[in-house]
C-alpha positions as a Markdown table, in Angstrom:
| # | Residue | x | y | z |
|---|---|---|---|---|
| 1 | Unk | 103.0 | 114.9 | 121.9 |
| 2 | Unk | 105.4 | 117.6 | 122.6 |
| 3 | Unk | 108.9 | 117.2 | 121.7 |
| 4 | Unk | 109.9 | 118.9 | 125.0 |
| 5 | Unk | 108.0 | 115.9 | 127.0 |
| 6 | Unk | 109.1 | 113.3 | 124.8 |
| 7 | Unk | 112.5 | 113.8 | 125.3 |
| 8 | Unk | 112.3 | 114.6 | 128.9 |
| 9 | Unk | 110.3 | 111.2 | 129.3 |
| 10 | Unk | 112.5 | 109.2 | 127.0 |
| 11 | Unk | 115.9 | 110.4 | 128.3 |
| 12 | Unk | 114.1 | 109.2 | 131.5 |
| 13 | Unk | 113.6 | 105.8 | 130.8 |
| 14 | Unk | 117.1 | 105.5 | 129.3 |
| 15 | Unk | 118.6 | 106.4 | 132.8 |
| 16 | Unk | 116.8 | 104.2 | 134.1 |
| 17 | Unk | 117.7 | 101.0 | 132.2 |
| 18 | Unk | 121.1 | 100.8 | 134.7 |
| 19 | Unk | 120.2 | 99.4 | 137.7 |
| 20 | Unk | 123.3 | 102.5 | 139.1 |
| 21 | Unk | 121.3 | 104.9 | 137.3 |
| 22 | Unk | 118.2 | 104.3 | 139.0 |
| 23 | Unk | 117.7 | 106.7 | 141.7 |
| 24 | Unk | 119.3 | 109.8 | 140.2 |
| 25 | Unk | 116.7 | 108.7 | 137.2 |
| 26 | Unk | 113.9 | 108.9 | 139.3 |
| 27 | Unk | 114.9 | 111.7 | 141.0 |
| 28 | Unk | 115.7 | 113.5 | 138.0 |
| 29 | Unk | 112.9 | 112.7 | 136.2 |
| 30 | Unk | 109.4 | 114.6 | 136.1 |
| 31 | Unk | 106.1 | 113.3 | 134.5 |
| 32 | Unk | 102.6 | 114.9 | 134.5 |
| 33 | Unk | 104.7 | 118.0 | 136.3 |
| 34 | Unk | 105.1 | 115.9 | 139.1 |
| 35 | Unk | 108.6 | 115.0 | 140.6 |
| 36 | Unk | 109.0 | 111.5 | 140.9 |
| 37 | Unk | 110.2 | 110.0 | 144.1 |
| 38 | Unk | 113.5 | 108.0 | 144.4 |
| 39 | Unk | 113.2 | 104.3 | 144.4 |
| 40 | Unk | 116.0 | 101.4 | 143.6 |
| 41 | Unk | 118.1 | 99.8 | 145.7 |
| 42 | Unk | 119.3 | 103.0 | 147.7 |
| 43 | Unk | 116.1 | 103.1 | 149.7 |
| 44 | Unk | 116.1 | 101.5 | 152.8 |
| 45 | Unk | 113.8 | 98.6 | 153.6 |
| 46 | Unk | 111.6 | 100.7 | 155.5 |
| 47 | Unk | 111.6 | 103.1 | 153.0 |
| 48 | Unk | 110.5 | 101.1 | 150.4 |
| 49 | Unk | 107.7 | 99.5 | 152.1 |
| 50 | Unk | 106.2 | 102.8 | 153.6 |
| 51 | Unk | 106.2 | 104.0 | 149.9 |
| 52 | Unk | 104.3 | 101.2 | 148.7 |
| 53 | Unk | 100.6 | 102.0 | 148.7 |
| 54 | Unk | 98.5 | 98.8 | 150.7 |
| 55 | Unk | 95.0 | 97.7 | 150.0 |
| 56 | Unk | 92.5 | 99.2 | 152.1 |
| 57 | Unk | 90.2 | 96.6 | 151.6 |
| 58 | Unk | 91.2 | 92.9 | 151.6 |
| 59 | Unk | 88.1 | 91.7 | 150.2 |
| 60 | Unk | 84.9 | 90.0 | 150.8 |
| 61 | Unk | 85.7 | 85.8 | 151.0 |
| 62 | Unk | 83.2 | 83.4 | 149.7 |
| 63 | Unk | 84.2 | 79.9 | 150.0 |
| 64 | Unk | 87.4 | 79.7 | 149.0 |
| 65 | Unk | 88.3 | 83.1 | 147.1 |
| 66 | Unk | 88.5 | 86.3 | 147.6 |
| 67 | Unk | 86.8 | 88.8 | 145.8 |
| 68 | Unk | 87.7 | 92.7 | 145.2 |
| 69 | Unk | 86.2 | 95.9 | 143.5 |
| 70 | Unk | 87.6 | 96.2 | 139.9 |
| 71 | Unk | 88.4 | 100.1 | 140.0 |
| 72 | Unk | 85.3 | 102.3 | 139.5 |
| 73 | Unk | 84.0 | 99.8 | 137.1 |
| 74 | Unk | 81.0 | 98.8 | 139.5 |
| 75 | Unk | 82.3 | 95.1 | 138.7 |
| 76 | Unk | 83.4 | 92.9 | 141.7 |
| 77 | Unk | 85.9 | 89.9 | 140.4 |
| 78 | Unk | 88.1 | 87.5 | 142.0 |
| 79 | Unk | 91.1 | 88.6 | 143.9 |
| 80 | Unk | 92.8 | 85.6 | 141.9 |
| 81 | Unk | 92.9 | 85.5 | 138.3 |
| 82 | Unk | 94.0 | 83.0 | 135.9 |
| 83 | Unk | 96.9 | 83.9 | 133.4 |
| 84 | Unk | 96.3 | 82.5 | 130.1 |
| 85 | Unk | 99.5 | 82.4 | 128.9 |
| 86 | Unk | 100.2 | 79.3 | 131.2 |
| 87 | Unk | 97.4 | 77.2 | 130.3 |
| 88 | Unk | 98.3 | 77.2 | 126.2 |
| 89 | Unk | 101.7 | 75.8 | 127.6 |
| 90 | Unk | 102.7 | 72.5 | 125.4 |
| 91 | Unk | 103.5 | 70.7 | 128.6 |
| 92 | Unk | 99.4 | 71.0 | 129.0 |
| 93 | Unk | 97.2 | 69.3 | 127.0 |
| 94 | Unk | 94.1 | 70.8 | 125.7 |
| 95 | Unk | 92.0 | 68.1 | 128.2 |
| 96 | Unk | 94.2 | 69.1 | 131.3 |
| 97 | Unk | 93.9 | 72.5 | 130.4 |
| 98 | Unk | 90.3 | 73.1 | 129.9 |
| 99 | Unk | 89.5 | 70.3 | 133.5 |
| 100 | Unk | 91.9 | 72.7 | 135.6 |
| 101 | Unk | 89.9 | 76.3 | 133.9 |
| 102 | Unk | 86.8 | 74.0 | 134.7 |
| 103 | Unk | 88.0 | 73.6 | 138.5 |
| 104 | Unk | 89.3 | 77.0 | 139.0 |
| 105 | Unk | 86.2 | 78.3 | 137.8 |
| 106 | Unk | 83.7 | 75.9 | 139.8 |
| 107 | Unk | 85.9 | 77.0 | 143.3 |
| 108 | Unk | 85.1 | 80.5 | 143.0 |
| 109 | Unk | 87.9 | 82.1 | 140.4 |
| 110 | Unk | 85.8 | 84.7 | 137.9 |
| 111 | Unk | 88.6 | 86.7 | 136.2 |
| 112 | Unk | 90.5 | 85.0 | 133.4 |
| 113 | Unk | 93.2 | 86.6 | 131.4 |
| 114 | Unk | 94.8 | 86.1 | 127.6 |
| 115 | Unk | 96.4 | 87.7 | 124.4 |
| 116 | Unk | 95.8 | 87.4 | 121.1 |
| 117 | Unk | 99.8 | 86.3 | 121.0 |
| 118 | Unk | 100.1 | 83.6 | 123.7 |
| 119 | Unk | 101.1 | 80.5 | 122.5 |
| 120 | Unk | 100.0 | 81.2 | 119.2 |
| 121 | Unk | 96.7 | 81.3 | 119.7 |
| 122 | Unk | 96.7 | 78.1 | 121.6 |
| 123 | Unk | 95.6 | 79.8 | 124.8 |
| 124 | Unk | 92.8 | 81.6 | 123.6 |
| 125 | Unk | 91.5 | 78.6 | 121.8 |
| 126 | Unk | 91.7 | 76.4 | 124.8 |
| 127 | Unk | 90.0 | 79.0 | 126.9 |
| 128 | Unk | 87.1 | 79.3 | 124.2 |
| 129 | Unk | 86.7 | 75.7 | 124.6 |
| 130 | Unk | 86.8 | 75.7 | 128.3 |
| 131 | Unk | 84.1 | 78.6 | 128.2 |
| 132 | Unk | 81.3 | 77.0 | 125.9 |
| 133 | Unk | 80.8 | 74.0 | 127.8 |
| 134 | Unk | 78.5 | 73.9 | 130.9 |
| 135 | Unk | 77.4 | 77.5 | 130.7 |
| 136 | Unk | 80.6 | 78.7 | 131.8 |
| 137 | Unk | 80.8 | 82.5 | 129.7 |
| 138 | Unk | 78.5 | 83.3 | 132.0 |
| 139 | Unk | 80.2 | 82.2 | 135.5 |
| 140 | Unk | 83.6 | 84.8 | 134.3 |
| 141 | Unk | 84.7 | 88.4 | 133.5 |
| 142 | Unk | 86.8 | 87.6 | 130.3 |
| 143 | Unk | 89.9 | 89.8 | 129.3 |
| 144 | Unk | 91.9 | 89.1 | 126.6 |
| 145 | Unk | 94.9 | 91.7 | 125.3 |
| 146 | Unk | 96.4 | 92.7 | 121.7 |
| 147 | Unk | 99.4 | 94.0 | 119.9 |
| 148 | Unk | 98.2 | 96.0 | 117.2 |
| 149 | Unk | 99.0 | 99.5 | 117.4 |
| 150 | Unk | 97.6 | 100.5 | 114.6 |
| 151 | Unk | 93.8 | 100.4 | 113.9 |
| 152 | Unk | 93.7 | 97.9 | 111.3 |
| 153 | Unk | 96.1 | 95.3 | 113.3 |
| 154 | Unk | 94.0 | 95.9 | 116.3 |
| 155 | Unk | 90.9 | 95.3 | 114.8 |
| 156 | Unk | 91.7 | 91.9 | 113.1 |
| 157 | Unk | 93.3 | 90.9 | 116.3 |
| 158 | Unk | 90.2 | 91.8 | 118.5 |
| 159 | Unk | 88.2 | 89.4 | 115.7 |
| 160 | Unk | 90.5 | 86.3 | 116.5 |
| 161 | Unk | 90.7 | 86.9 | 119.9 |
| 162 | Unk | 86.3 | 86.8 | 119.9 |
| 163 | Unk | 86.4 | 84.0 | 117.3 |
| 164 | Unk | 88.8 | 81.5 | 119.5 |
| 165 | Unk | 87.5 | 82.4 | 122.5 |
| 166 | Unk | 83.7 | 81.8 | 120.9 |
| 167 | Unk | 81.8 | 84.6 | 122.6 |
| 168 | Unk | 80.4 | 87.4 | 121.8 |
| 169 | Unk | 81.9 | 90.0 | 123.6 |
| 170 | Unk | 84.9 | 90.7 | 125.6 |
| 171 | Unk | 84.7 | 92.1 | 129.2 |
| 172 | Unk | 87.9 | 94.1 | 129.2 |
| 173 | Unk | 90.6 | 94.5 | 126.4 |
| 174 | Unk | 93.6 | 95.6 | 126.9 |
| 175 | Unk | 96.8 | 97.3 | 124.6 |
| 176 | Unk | 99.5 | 94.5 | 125.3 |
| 177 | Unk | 102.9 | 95.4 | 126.2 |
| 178 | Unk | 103.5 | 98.7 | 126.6 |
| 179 | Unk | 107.1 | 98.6 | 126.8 |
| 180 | Unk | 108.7 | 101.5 | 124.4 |
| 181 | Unk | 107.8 | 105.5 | 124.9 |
| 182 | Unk | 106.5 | 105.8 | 121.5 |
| 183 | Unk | 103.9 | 103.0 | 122.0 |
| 184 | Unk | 101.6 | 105.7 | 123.6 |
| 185 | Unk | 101.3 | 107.7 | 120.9 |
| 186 | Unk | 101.1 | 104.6 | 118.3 |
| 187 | Unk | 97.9 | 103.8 | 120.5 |
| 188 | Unk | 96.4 | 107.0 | 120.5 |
| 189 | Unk | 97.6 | 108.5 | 117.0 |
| 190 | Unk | 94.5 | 109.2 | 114.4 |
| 191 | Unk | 93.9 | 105.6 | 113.0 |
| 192 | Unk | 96.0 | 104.2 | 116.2 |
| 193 | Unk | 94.8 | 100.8 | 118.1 |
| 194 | Unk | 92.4 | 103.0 | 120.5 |
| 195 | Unk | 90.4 | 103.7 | 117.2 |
| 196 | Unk | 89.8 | 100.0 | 116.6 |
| 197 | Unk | 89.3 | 99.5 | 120.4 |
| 198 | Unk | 86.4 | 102.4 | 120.5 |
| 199 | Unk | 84.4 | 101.3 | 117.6 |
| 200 | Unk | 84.6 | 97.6 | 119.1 |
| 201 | Unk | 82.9 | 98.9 | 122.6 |
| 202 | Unk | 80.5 | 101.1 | 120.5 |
| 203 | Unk | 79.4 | 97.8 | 119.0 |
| 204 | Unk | 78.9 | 95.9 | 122.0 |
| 205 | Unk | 82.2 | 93.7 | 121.8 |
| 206 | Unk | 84.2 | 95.1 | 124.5 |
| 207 | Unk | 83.2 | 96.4 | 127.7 |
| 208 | Unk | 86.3 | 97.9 | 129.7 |
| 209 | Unk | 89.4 | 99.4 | 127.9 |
| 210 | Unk | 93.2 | 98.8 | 129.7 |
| 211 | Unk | 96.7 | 98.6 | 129.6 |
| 212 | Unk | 99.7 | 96.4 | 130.1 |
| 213 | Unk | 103.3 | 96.2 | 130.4 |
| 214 | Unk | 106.4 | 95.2 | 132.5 |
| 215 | Unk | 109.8 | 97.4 | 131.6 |
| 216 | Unk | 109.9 | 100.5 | 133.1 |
| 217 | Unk | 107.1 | 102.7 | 135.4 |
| 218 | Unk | 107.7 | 105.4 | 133.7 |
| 219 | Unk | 106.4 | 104.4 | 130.2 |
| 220 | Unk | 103.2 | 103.5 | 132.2 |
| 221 | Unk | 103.2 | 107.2 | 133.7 |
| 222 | Unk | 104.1 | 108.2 | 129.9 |
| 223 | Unk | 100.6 | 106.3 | 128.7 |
| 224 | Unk | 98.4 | 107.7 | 131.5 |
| 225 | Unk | 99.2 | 111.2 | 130.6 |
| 226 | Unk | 98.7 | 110.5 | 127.1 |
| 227 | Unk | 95.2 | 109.0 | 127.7 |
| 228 | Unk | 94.9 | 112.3 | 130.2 |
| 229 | Unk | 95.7 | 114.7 | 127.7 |
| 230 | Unk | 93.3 | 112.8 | 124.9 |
| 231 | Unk | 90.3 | 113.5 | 127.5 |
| 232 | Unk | 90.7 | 109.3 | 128.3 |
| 233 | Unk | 90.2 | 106.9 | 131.3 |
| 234 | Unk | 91.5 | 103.9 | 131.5 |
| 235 | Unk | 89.3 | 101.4 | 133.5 |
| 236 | Unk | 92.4 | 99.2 | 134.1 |
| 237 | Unk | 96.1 | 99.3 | 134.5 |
| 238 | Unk | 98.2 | 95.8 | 134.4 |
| 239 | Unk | 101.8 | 96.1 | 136.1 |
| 240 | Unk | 104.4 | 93.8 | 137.6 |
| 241 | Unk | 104.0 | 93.8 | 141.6 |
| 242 | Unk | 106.7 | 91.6 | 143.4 |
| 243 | Unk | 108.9 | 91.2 | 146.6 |
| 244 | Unk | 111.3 | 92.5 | 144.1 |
| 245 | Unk | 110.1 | 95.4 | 142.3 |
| 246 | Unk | 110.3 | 97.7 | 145.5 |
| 247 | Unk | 113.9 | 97.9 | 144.7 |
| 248 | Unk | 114.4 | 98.3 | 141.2 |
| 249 | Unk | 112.1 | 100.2 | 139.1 |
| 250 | Unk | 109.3 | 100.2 | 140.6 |
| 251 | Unk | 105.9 | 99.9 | 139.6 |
| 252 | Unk | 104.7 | 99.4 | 143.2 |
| 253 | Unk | 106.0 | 103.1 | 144.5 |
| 254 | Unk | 105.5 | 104.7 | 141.1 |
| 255 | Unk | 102.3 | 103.6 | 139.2 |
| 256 | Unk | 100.4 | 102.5 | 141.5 |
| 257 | Unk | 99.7 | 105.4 | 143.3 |
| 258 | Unk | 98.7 | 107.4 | 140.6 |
| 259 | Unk | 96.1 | 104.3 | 139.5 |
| 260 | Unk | 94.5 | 104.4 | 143.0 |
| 261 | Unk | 94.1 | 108.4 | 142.9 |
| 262 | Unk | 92.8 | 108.0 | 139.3 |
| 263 | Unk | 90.1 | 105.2 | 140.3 |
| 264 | Unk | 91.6 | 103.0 | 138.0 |
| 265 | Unk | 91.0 | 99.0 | 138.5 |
| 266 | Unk | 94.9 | 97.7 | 139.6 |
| 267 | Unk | 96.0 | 94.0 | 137.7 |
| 268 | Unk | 98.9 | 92.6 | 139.3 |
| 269 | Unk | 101.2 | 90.3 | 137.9 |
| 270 | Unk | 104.5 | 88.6 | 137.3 |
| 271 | Unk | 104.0 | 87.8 | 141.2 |
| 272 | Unk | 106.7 | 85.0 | 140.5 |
| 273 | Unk | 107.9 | 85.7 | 137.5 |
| 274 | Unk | 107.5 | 82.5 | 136.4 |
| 275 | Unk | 109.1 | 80.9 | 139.1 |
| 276 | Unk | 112.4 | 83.0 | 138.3 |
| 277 | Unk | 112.0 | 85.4 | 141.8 |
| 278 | Unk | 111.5 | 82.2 | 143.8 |
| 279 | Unk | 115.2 | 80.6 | 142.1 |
| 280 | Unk | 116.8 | 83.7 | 144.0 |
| 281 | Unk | 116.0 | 82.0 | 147.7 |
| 282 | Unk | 115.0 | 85.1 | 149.2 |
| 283 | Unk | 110.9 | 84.1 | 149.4 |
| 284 | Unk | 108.5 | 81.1 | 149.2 |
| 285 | Unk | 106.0 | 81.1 | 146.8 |
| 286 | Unk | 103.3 | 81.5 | 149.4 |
| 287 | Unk | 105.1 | 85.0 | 150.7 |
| 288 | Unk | 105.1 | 86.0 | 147.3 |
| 289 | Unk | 101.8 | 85.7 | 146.3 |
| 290 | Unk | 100.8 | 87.2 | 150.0 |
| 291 | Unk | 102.7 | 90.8 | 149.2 |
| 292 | Unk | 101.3 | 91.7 | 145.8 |
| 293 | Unk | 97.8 | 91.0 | 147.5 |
| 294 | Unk | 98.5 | 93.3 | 150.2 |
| 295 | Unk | 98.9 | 96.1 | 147.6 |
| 296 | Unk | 95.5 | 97.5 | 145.8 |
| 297 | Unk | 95.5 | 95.4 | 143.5 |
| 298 | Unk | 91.5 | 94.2 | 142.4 |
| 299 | Unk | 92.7 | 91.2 | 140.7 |
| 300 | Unk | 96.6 | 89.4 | 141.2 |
| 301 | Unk | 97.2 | 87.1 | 137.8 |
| 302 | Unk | 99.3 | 83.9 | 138.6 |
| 303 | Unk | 100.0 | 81.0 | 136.5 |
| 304 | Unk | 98.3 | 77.8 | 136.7 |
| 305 | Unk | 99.1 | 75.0 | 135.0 |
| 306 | Unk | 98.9 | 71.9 | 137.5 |
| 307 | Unk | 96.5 | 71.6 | 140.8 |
| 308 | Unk | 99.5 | 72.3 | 142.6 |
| 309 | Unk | 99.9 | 75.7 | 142.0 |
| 310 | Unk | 95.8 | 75.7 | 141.8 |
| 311 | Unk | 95.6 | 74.6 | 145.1 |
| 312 | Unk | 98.3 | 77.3 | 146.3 |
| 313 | Unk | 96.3 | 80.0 | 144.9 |
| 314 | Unk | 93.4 | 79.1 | 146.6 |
| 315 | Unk | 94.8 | 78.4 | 149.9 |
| 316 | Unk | 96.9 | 81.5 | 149.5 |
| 317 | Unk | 93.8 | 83.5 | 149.0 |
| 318 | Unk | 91.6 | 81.8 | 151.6 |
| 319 | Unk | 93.7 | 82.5 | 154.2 |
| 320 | Unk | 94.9 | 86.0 | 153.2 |
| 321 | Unk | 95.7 | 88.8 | 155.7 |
| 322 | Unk | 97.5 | 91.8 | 154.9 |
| 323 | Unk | 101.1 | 91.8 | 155.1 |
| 324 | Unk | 101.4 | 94.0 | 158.7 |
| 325 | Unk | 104.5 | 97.1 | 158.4 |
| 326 | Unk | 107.0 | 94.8 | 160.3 |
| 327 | Unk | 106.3 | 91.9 | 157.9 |
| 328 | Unk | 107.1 | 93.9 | 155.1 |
| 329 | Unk | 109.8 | 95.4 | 156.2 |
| 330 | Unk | 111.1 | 92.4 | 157.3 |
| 331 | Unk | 110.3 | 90.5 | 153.5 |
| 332 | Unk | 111.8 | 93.2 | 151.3 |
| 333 | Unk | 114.8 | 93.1 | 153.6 |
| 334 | Unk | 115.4 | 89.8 | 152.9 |
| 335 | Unk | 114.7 | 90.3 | 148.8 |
| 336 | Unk | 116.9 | 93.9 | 148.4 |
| 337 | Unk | 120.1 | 92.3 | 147.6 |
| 338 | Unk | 119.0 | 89.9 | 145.0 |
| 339 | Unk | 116.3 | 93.0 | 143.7 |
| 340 | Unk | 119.4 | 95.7 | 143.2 |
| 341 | Unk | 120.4 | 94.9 | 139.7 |
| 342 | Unk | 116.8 | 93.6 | 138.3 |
| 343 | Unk | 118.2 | 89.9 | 137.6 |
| 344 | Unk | 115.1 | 88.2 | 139.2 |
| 345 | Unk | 112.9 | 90.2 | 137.1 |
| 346 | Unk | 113.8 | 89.3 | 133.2 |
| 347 | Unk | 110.4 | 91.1 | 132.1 |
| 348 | Unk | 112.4 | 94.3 | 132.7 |
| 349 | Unk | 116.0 | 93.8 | 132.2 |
| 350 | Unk | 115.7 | 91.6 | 129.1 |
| 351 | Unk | 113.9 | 90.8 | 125.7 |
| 352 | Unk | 112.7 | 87.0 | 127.0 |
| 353 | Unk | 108.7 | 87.8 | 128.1 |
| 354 | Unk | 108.5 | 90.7 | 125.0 |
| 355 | Unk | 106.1 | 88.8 | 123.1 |
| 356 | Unk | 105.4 | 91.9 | 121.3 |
| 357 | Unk | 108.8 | 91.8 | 119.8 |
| 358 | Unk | 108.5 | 88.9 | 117.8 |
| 359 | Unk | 105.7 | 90.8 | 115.3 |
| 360 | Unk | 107.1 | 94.1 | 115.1 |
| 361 | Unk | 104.8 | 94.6 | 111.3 |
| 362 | Unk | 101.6 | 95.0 | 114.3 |
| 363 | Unk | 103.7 | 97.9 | 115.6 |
| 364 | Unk | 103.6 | 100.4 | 112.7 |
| 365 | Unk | 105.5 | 103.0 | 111.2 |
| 366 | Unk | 107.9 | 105.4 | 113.2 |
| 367 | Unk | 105.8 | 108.1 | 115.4 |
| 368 | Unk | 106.6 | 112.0 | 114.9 |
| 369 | Unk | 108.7 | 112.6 | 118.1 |
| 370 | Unk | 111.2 | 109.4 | 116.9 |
| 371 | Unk | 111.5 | 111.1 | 113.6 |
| 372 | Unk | 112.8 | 114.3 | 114.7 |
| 373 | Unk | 115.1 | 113.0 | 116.8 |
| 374 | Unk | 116.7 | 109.6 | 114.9 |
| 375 | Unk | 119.5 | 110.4 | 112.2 |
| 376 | Unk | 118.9 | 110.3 | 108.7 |
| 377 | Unk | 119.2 | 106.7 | 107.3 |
| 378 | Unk | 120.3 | 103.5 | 108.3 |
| 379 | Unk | 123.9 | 103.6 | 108.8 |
């Protein structure tokens, strides 16, 4: 990585970490040789919806579900995913757990997500279980995501992750939590995570290779013109896609766009953000989960953890049309007040969803472009 583009990219994200920063950051800031377009809270309603990119195909419905194209993949999956993380949840037991992936699974959802981190391992285990009985590998498209940066960590990661979750194989793995501007280059040093992750799919133990994170759109730019630059594709991207990200940094307006032009399978999340958007009053749960599907997204994760919120997701996708201009204009009216300072969205504004942070050993040493810039010493 140049120095020139690391600073330009970092000092961009900086700016952007004040919700009053935000537009002259994105304004200011260039990726890929590309101007970025404004987006935050000074945009208009209107403005921020016609910048959103919509899907352009809703999907075919069988039964109950939905079920999109996942990028240029060739794989179809279900417009519904299930979120690991939720089902490893204490609250759950391992027998509630594995009935509800049993249910989900028999009504038509095929795409299941994890990490090697959530819960502990918990979720992966639980999943594994859920997945040897009845013949059920079969019936999914498996992801599963790790920490590791470097090509040791992520290779003893990608072994626990196949060893809890007792298969084989792995359809898609992805590098977890790409939240910091040096985590590209960690990935994609000599001996860096994509090492581990190459000689894994070379094997036979992992199909599709992706990405994750949740902090700040331009980091996820930052990784796609890494991956460019190294002669890379990334068959999937994983992003936060809300009635409140319009406003304030947003994923929607800036990433998204550039994964649709690149052919690269779109995984929404944080639709909810576990429950925290629906505390600000502005949306129902329902209206939530309706928006991120109107985007191009192939696959929306959501948490399930009771037949409540199984049922919703069902009924949600059943019934799905795409959210028309007036009904989006009209949603992300009602959300831009609450969205203007990123207090809804706690995956971006705070530490509390950085699982990464808690093993920062998987990380590795410091990368080039940080050593040239940080002082000498500690103090």
């Amino acid at each position: 990585m140049e120095r020139r583009t690391f600073i330009k990219t970092a000092l961009a994200g900086v700016a952007g970490i004040g919700a009053a920063g935000e537009g002259a950051a994105a304004q200011a800031a260039t990726l890929a040789g590309e101007t970025l377009p404004s987006t935050g809270s000074e945009q208009t309603p209107a403005a921020a919806a016609s910048a959103l990119p919509r899907v352009s195909d809703p999907g075919e419905l069988r039964g109950e579900m939905l079920y999109r194209k996942l990028g240029t993949t060739g794989e179809t999956v279900s417009a519904i995913g299930l979120g690991g993380s939720h089902i490893g949840k204490p609250k759950l037991s391992e027998a509630e757990a594995v009935r509800l992936m049993h249910e989900a699974i028999d009504r038509g959802i095929t795409f299941l997500d994890n990490s090697w981190d959530y819960n502990e391992g918990q979720s992966e285990l639980r999943m594994g279980k859920a997945l040897a009985e009845g013949g059920y590998r079969n019936k999914v498209f498996l992801m599963t995501k790790i920490d590791g940066r470097t090509r040791e960590a992520a290779a003893s990661q990608l072994d626990d992750s196949l060893k809890r979750l007792k298969v084989d194989h792995l359809d898609l793995v992805q590098f977890h939590e790409i939240l910091r501007f040096d985590d590209p280059d960690r990935v994609f040093a000599e001996g860096g995570a994509l090492d581990a992750v190459m000689a894994a799919r070379k094997a036979g133990k992992v199909r599709y290779v992706g990405f994750t994170g949740h902090k700040d759109p331009r980091i996820h730019l930052y990784m796609l013109e890494v991956a460019r630059k190294r002669g890379f594709h990334f068959d999937t991207v994983q992003m936060p896609l809300n009635v409140m990200d319009a406003h304030f940094r947003s994923f929607g307006q800036l990433v998204a766009p550039v994964a649709v032009r690149e052919g690269i399978g779109i995984l929404g999340m944080k639709a909810l953000g576990d429950t925290v958007i629906l505390k600000s009053g502005t949306a129902s749960a329902v209206e939530c989960l309706t928006f991120s599907l109107s985007l191009p997204v192939s696959v929306l994760i959501t948490g399930i953890d009771d037949r409540r919120s199984l049922d919703q997701a069902f009924a949600v996708a059943k019934g799905f049309k795409p959210l028309t201009e007036p009904d989006m204009v009209a949603l992300l009216t009602r959300t831009q007040a609450a969205a203007a300072d990123g207090r809804y969205e706690l995956f971006k504004t705070t530490a509390f969803f950085d699982t990464t942070a808690k093993h920062p050993d998987f990380l590795g040493g410091q990368t080039t472009p940080v050593l040239d810039l940080a002082p000498i010493g500690n103090g």
